[in-house]
N, C-alpha and C positions, 0 to 999 in steps of 0.2 A: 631645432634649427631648420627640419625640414616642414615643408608641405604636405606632408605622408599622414596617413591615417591608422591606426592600431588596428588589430585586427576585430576586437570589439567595435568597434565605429564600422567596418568593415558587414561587420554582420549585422546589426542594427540598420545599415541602410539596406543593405542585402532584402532583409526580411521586409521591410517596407516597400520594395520596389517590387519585388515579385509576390507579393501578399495576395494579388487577386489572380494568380496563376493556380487556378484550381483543377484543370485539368494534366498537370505534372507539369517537370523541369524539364526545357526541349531545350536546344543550339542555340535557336534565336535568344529566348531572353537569356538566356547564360552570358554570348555577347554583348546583348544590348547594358545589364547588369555591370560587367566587369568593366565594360568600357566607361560606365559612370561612374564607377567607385576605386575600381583599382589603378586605372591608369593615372600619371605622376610625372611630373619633372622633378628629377634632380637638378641642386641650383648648389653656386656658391654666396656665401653670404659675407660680403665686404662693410667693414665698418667708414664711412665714408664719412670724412669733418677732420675736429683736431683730436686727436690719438696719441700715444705716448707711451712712457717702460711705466711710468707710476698714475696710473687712475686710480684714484681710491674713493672707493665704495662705503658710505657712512653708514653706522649700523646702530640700533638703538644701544644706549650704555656707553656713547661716547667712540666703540670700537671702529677703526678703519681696516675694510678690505682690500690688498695692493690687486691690482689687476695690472698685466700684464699687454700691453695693445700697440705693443713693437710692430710694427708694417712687416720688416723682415723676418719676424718670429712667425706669421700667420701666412697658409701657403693658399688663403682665398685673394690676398690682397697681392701676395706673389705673382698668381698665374692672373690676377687681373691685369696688373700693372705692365706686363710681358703682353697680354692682350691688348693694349693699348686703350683699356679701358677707365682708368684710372691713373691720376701724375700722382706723385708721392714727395716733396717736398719739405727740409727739415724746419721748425718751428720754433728755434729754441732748445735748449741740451733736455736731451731727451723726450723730443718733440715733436709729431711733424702732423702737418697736412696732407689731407688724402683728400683728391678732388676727382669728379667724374667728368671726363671728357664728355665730348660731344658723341665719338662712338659709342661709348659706354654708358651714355645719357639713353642713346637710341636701342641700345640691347640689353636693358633691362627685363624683367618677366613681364607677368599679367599683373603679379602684385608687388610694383617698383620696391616698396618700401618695406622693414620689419621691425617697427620699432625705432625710435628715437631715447638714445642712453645719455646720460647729463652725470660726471660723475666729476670728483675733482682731480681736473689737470686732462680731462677730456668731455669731448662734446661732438656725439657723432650722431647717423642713423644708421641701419642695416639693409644698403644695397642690395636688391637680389639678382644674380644673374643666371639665366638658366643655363645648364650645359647639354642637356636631352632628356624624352621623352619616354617611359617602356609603352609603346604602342600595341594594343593588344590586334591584330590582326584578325582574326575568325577562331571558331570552336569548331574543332576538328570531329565532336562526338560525345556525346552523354550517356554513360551507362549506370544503370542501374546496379547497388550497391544490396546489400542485406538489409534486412530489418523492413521486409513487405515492401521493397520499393519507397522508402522513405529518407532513403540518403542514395545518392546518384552521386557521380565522379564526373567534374567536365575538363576535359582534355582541351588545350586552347596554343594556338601558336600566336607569338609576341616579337617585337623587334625595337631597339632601343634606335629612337631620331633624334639623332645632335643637332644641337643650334649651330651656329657661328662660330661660339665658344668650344663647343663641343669638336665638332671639324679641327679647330688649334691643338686641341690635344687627343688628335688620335695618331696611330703612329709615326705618319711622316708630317705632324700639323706642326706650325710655325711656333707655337707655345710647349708642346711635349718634347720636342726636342730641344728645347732649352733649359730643363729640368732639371734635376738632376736622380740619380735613383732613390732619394731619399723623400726629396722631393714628390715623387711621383706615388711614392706608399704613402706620403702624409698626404696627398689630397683622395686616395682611392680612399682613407682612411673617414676623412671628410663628407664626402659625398654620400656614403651608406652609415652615416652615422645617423641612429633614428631611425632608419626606414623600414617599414614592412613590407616591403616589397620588393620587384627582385633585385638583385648586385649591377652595381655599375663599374666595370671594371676601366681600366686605367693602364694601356691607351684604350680609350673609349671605342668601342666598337664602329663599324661600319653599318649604316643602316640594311646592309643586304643579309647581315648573317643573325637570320632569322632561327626562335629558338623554341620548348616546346613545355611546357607545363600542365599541371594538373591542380582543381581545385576538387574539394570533397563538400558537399554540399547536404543538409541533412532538412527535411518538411517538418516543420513544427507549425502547428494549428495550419493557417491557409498559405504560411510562407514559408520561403526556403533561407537556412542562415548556413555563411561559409563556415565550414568546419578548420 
């Protein structure tokens, strides 16, 4: 559901991007590095069209799969619909419309869309809307690990930037306070599902509180791959 990258993907670009770094691993590319591959938005992904309790999914052999696309059962269409970014309107017994406003037109991601599902008794696509950003801010330091200098450690500080959305549910935002506490576990639930990278907690942080990590880093032939 997410954007995110595995951590094999992680290292395969790794190694491609610092491959002509033949004289070691310094600060600079460490940064320039993580800021290309690791950094990430978390997004929520809203099914947006006609939705319903019974979509079913046709499967060879005849078999039908019920799917479940209740607006009230999913807490991305929840906190959208609270965000004013989406109306929700019923369809029919057990049925409804989910449509994108005009806010919610305009705070979409970089990649609006994910997908377009056609199933019977629904017909939607997958809205994306971001909630924030883990911004890797600078590398504090590179030291050299064992094994002759051929695995280094880079120390890096990061800080997660809320969108719009993201601001609505941080603690005193106009969306998390509407929540409920169940509410508020099922989308922290949400948002790090899939990701390899770091936790976005729920209420969403404050972009000031800035945080500090480590990656381990190992030279193989002329590049370096994240450990």
């Amino acid at each position: 559901m997410r954007n995110s990258l595995s951590r094999t993907c992680w290292s395969v670009l790794i190694c491609l991007l610092l491959g002509c770094s033949r004289g070691g691993f310094d600060s600079g590319a460490a940064l320039s590095t993580m800021k290309s591959v690791a950094e990430e938005d978390r997004e929520l992904i809203v099914a947006a069209g006609r939705v319903g309790a019974h979509c079913y999914l046709h499967e060879p052999g005849g078999k039908k799969d019920l799917i479940d696309k209740s607006p009230a059962k999913d807490i991305a269409t929840t906190v959208a619909e609270k965000a004013g970014y989406v109306t929700v309107v019923p369809n029919g017994k057990d049925s409804w419309q989910v449509t994108l406003t005009e806010k919610g037109k305009a705070s979409l991601g970089r990649n609006p869309y994910y997908g377009h599902e056609v199933y019977e008794g629904c017909d939607f696509q997958n809205a994306r809307f971001a909630v924030a950003r883990n911004h890797i801010v600078d590398v504090t330091g590179v030291t050299p690990l064992a094994n002759n200098g051929t695995t280094c450690e880079a120390e890096y500080s990061w800080l997660w930037i809320p969108t719009e959305l993201g601001k609505a549910l941080q603690v005193d935002g106009s969306v998390y306070k509407q929540l409920t506490q169940q509410q508020r576990d099922d989308l922290r639930a949400v948002l790090n599902l899939g990701a390899a990278g770091e936790r976005l907690e729920v209420p969403v942080p404050d972009n000031k509180d800035l945080s500090r990590n480590k990656f381990t880093f190992r030279k193989v032939g002329d590049g370096w791959y994240m450990l």
